[in-house]
C-alpha positions as CSV (number, residue, x, y, z in Angstrom):
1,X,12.1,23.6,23.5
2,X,13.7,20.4,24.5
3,X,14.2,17.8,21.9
4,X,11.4,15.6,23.2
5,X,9.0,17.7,23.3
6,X,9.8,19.1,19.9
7,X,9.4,15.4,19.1
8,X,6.2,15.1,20.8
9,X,4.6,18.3,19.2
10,X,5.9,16.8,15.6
11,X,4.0,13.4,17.3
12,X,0.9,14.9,17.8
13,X,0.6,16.5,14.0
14,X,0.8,13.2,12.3
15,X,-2.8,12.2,11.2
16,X,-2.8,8.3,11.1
17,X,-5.7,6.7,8.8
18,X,-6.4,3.6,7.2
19,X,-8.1,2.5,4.4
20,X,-11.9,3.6,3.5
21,X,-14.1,0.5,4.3
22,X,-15.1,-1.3,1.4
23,X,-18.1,-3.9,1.5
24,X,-16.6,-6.0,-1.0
25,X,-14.6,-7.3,1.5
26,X,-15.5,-8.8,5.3
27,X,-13.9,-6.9,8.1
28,X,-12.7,-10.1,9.9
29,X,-9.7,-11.2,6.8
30,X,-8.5,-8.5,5.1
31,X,-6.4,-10.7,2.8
32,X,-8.0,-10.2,-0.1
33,X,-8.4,-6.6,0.1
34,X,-4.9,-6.0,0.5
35,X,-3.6,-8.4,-2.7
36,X,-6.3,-5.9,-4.4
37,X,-4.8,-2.4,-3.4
38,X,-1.5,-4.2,-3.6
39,X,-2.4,-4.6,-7.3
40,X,-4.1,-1.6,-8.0
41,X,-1.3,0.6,-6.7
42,X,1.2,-1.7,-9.2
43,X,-1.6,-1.0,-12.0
44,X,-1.7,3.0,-11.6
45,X,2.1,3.0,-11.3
46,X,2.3,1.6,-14.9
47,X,-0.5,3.9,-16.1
48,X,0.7,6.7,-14.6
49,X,4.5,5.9,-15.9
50,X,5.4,5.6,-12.3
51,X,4.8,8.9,-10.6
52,X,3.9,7.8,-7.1
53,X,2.4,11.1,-6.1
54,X,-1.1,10.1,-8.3
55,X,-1.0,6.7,-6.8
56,X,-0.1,7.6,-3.2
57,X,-3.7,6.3,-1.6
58,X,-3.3,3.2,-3.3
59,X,-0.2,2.4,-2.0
60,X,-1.3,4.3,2.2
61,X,-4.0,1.4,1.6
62,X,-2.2,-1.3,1.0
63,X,0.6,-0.8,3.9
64,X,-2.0,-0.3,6.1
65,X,-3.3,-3.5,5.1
66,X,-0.8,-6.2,4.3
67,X,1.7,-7.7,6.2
68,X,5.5,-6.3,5.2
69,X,6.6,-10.1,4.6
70,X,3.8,-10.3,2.5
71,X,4.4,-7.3,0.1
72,X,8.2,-8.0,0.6
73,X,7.8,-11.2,-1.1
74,X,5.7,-10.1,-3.8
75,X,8.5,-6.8,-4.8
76,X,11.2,-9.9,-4.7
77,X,8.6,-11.8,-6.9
78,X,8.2,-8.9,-9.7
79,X,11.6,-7.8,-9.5
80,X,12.1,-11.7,-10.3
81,X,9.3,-12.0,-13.2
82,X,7.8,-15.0,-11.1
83,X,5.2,-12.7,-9.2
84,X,1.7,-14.9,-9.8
85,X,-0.7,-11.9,-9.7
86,X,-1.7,-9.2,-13.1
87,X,1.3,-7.8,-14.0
88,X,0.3,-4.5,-15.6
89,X,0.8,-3.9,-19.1
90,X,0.1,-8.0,-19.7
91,X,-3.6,-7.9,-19.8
């Protein structure tokens, strides 16, 4: 097999989803729904001492969601201690 078409086959096995749809939330801005899974995945990380394998959803839903300048900013932000959203462990 060619490289391409080894590429190709490894192509086709890749399952691409997004998030489930929740009705909390309009379909037309999605802003708010991703600052939520954006928080929730920062929230499980601290409660699950940050193993990333039991909050993995959290954080498929939120990349499928919010722009990468957006959640760029917001890593800069916490890494800063300025972020403006729930910072677990400070409820």
């Amino acid at each position: 097999a060619t490289p391409c078409r080894t590429l190709a086959a490894a192509a086709m096995e890749v399952k691409l989803e997004t998030t489930p749809t929740d009705k909390r939330f309009s379909n037309t801005n999605q802003a708010r729904h991703c600052y939520s899974y954006y928080n929730a995945y920062h929230q499980c990380m601290y409660e699950n001492n940050d193993d990333a394998s039991a909050c993995f959803k959290l954080k498929r839903h939120y990349m499928s969601l919010c722009p990468t300048k957006w959640t760029e900013t917001w890593d800069e932000q916490r890494e800063a201690g300025c972020y403006n959203g729930p910072v677990p462990g400070e409820k």
